[in-house]
N, C-alpha and C positions, 0 to 999 in steps of 0.2 A: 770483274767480280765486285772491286769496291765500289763502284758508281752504281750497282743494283741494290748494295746493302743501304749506301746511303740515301737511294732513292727510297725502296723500304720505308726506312727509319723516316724520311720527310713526310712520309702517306703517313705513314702511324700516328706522328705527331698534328696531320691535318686535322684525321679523325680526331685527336684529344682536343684540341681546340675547337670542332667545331659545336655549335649551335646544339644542333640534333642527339650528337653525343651526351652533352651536357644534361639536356631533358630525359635522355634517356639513365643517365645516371643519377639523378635525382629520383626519376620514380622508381628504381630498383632501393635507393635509400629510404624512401617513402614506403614502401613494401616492409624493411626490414624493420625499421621504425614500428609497425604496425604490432611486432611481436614484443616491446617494452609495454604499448600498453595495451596489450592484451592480460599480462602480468599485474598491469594497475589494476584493470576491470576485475582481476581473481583478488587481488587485493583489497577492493571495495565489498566485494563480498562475504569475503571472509570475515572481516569486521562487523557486517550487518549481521551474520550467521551468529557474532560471539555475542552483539549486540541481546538480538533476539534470544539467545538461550538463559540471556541474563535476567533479562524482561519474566522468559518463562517461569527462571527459577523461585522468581520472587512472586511473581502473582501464584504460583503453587502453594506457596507457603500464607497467601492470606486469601484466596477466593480465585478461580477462574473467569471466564468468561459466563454468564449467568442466564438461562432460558427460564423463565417462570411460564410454568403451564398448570390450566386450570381457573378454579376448581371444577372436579369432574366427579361425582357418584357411579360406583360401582356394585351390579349389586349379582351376588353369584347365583346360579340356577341349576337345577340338575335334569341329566340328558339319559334316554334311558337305548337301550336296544337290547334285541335278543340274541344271546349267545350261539355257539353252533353248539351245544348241549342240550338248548333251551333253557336256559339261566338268564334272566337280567341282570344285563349290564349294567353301572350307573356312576357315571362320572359328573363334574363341577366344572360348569364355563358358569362365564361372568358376561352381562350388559351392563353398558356404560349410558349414563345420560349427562348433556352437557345444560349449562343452567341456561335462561330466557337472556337475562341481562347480567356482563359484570363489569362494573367502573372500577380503573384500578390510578391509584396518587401515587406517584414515585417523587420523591424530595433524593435529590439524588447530592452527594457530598463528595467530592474529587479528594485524589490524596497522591501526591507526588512521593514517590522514594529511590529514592539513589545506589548505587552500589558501583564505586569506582566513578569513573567518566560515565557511565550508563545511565537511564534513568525507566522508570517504570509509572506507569500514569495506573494506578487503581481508584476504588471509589470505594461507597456507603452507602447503600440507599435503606428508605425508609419507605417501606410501601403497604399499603391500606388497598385493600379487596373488598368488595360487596357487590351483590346482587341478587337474584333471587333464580330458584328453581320450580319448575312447573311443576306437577303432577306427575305420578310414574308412566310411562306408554305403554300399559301391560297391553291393551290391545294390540295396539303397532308390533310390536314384539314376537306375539303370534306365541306365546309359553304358555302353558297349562297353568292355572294360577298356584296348583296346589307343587309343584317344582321348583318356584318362585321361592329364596331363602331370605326373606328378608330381612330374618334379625343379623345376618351377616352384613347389609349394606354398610357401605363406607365411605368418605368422605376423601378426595386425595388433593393436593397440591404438590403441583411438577415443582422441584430445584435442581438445575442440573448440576453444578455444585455445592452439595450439602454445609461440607468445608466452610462455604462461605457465611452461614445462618450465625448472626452474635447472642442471637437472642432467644427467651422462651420465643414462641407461635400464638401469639392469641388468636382464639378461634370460636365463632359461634356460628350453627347451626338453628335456623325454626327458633331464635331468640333462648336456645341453647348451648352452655358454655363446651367447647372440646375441649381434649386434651390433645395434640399431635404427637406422634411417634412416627420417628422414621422408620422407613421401608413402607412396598405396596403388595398387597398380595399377588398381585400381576400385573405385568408391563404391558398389556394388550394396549393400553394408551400411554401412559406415562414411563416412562423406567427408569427415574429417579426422583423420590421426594420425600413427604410427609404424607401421614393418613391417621385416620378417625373412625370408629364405629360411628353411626348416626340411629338415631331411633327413624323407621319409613317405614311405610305400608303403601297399598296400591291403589290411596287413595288419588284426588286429582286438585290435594289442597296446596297451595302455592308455600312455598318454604325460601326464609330470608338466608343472606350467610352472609359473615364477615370475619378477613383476617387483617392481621397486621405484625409482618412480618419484619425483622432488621438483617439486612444483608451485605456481606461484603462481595465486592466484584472486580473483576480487572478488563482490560479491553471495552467488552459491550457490553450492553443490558436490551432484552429482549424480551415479548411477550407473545403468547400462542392467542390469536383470538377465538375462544371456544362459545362466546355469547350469541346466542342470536343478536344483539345488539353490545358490541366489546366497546367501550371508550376508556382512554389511557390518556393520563396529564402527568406530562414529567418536567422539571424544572432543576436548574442548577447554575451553580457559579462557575462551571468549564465553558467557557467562552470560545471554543473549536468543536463543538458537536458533527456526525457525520450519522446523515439517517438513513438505514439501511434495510433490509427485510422485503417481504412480500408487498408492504403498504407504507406510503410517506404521510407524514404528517398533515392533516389537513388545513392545521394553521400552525405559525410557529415564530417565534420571535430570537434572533438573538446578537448581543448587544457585549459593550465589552464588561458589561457586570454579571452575564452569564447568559442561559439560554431559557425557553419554556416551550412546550409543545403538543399538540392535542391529536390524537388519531379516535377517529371512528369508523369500525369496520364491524358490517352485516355479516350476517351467515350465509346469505346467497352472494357474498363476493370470495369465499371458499367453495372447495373442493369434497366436503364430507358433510354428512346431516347432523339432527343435534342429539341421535341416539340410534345405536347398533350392537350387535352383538360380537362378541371376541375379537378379534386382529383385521377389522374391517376395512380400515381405514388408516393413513398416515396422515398425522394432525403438523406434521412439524414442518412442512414447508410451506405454510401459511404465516409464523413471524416475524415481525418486525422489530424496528426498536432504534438504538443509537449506538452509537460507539464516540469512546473520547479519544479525539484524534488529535493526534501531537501535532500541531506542523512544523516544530523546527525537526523534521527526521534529515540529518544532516548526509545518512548516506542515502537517501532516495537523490537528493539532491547532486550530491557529487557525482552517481551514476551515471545522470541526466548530462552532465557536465563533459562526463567523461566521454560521452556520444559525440561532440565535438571535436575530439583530441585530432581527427584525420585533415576535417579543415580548417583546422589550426595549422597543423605541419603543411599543408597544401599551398595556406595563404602567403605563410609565409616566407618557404623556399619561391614562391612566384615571388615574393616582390624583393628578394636578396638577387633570384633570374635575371628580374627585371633591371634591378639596377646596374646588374653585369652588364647586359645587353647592351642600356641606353649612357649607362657612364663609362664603358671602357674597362672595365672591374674584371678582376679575375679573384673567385671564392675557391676553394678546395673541396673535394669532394666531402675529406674528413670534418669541415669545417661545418660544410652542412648538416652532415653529422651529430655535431656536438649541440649544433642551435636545436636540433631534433628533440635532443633528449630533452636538454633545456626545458622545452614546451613539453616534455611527457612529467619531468620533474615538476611541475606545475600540480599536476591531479593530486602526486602522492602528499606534495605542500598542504594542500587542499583539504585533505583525509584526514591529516593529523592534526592542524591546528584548527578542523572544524570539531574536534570531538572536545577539545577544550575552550576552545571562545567563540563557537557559532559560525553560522553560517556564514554571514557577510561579513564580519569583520576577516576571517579565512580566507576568502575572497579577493579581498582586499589587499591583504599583506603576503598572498601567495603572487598575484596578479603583480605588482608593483615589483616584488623584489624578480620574478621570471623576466621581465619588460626590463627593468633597469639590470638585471643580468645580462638580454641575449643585445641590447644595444648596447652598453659598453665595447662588449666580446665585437658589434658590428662596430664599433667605433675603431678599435684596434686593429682587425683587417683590413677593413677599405679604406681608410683615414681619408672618409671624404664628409665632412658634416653635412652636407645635403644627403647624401644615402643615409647615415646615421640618424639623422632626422626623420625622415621618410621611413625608416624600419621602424624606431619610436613610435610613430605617429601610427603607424599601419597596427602595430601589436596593441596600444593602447584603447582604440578605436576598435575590434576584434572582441578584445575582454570585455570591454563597458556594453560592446554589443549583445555578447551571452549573457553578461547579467542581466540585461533586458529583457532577453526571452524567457531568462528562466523564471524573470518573476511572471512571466505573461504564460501561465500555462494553458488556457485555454489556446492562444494566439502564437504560440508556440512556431508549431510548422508552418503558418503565414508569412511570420516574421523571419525565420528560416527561411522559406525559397524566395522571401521579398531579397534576403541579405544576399544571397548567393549570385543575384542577377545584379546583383548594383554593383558588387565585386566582381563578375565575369564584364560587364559593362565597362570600368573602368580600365580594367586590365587590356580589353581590346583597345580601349580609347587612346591608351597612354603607350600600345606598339602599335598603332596603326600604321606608322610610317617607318618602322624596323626593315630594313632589307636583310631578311634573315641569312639571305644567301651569302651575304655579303659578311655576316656577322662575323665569321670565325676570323677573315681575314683582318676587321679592323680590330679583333680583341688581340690579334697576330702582334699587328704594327705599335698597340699600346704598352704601359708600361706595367708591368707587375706588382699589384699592388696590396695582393695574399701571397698565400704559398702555392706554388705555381701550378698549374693544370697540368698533367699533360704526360 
C-alpha cells in the first residue's frame, strides 16, 4: 500500500514541476488578475463621471454650451374653415422667412476655472450679425393677402442658452433700432432666444439687419446656417480648437498664439428652403462650429492605458517563464501573483498622481517606481543578476513602449500589432532550443532558488 501512496505523491509532484503545469498555472492567475483591473477600469471612470459633473456644474452656473440660430422673421397668418354648424372657424399659424445673406464675427475669449483638482474650459464671445432680407414670398406662400398679419411680424435670434447673454442685444432692422425681449411667440423654428416686433409689409423691398450680441459659453460655440449665403469668422487665443458640426472650416489657421477660422456654407448644401410655413422643417442638423478641447484629459488617457494592463501581465510572467525555463529558476505561483498586482498598482499610480501633476510626469513616476518595485522584488527571488536585469530591461522597454503609442494616436494600433510581433518573435527566438519535454526534469535536478513549486 505504501509504495502506491508514494508513487502517487512522485506523479503529483511530476505534474507540479512540470512545464505545462506551470503555464497552465499562470493563465488561470492571469485570468484572476483580470478581475483587479477590471475594478481600475470602474475606478477610472468613476473619476471621469465626478470629473464631468464638476465641469457641468460650473458651466451651468456661467453659460452652457451655445447654438446661435438665425435671424429668422416670422410673420403670423390666419386660417379659416367651416364649422360642422356652419360657423367659421379661425385660427393663427405663422411663416417663417430666412434672410439672403448673413456674415457672422465671433472674437471668441477662453476662461479656465478650477474647482478642486478639476478644471472647466468656458469662454466669451463677442459676436456681430449682419445681412440682409429679401422681400416677403407672399406669392410662394400661396395666403390670401388680406390673412396676412403683418403688423405682427417679428424678428427672432436663436440662443440656446439664454443664461449665457452678459449683455443688452443691439439690434437694427431696415437701418432701424430694436429693442430685444426674450421669448418667441412660437418654436416652429427656434425655441429658445430673443425676438422683436419689426415694421414689414408684402412688399419685395430688400431690408438690412444687424446685431451684436455678448455671450458666455462653455464646451462649444456653434451656428445654424440659415443664409442663402452663411459666412462665419471666428478667432481666439485657445490654441486646441476642435471643428465639429454639419461643415468644416473652409480655411483655418492655428498657431500656439491661438486659432482663426472661415466657414462658407450655401443654401443648397442644406436640407430646407429659405421659407415655409409652420413646423416644416428641422433647421438644427445643419450646424457647425467649434469646441474648446482640453487635451490634457488625464482620464481619456489613463483609460487608453489601462487597455494595456493584460499585456503587460502577459509580458511579463512570459519573461519571469522564460527565465525559469532557460536558467534553472523556480518562481511561486504566489509570487506571480504579487508581480501581477504590482503592474495593476500601476494604473491606480497613474490615476492619482495624474489628477495632480499631469499626464507625463504620472507616467513617469508611476512607471519608475512599479519597474524598480517588481525588479527588486525579482532581484530577491531569483538572486540571479542576469534575470534581474533582463526583467528590468523587459519592463522598462514595455512602458517607454506605451508611452510611445499613446502619444501616436493616430498610429496607435500599427504600432500595437508592429510591438506584439517583435515580442512574440523574440520570445520564439530566445526558446527555440527549450526541450520542453525535458524542462520539468532539469528544474527537478536544479537548485531552489524561490519558494518552491510544487
Amino acid at each position: 500500500m505504501q509504495p502506491a501512496i508514494d508513487a502517487f505523491k512522485e506523479a503529483g509532484r511530476r505534474i507540479g514541476r512540470s512545464a505545462t503545469f506551470k503555464l497552465i498555472t499562470i493563465a488561470i492567475l492571469i485570468l484572476l488578475l483580470l478581475i483587479p483591473s477590471a475594478m481600475v477600469n470602474s475606478l477610472i471612470r468613476e473619476r471621469e463621471y465626478r470629473k464631468n459633473d464638476v465641469v457641468r456644474e460650473i458651466s451651468d452656473k456661467w453659460g452652457g454650451s451655445q447654438v446661435v440660430t438665425g435671424p429668422v422673421i416670422t410673420v403670423p397668418y390666419h386660417k379659416h374653415k367651416e364649422g360642422e354648424k356652419g360657423q367659421i372657424i379661425t385660427w393663427t399659424e405663422y411663416f417663417h422667412m430666412l434672410p439672403d445673406t448673413v456674415d457672422i464675427r465671433s472674437e471668441i475669449t477662453p476662461n479656465v476655472r478650477y474647482r478642486g483638482i478639476y478644471e472647466a474650459v468656458l469662454y466669451h464671445t463677442k459676436l456681430t450679425l449682419k445681412g440682409t432680407f429679401p422681400g416677403a414670398p407672399v406669392k410662394d406662400l400661396r395666403i390670401p393677402p388680406e390673412d396676412i398679419q403683418w403688423a405682427g411680424a417679428y424678428i427672432s435670434l436663436g440662443v440656446s442658452d439664454m443664461r449665457g447673454i452678459t449683455d443688452r442685444i443691439e439690434a437694427a432692422f431696415g437701418g432701424q433700432a430694436l429693442s430685444m425681449e426674450p421669448g418667441l411667440e412660437t418654436a416652429d423654428v427656434i425655441e429658445s432666444g430673443v425676438s422683436s416686433g419689426i415694421p414689414l409689409d408684402g412688399s419685395d423691398t430688400e431690408r438690412t439687419f444687424h446685431f451684436a450680441v455678448s455671450l458666455n459659453g462653455s464646451s462649444f460655440l456653434r451656428f445654424v446656417p440659415v443664409g442663402k449665403t452663411t459666412t462665419v469668422f471666428a478667432k481666439s487665443a485657445w490654441k486646441d480648437p476642435s471643428f465639429d458640426g454639419a461643415f468644416l472650416p473652409v480655411s483655418r489657421s492655428i498657431t500656439d498664439s491661438g486659432f482663426s477660422a472661415n466657414w462658407k456654407v450655401l443654401h443648397l448644401n442644406r436640407n430646407y428652403p429659405q421659407h415655409w410655413k409652420g413646423k416644416g422643417h428641422d433647421i438644427m442638423p445643419s450646424m457647425f462650429g467649434m469646441s474648446l478641447f482640453s487635451p490634457v484629459d488625464v482620464y481619456q488617457k489613463t483609460t487608453r492605458t489601462s487597455k494595456y494592463a493584460l499585456m503587460f501581465i502577459v509580458f511579463t510572467f512570459i519573461a519571469f517563464f522564460v527565465a525559469e525555463v532557460m536558467n534553472r529558476l523556480r518562481v511561486h505561483p504566489v509570487q506571480y501573483l504579487f508581480i501581477g498586482l504590482g503592474i495593476i498598482v500601476f494604473y491606480t499610480l497613474l490615476l492619482s498622481i495624474s489628477e495632480h501633476a499631469g499626464f507625463g510626469a504620472a507616467y513617469l513616476i508611476s512607471a519608475t517606481g512599479v519597474i524598480g518595485l517588481i525588479t527588486g522584488y525579482a532581484k530577491a527571488i531569483v538572486r540571479n543578476r542576469r534575470v534581474t536585469l533582463m526583467v528590468g530591461g523587459i519592463l522598462a522597454a514595455l512602458y517607454a513602449y506605451l508611452y510611445i503609442v499613446l502619444q501616436l494616436v493616430d498610429y496607435a494600433l500599427l504600432m500595437g500589432s508592429v510591438g506584439l510581433f517583435l515580442v512574440l518573435a523574440a520570445v520564439m527566438y530566445l526558446t527555440r532550443k527549450i526541450d520542453w519535454y525535458g524542462a520539468a526534469g532539469r528544474a527537478e535536478a536544479s537548485p531552489v532558488t524561490g519558494v518552491s513549486f510544487g
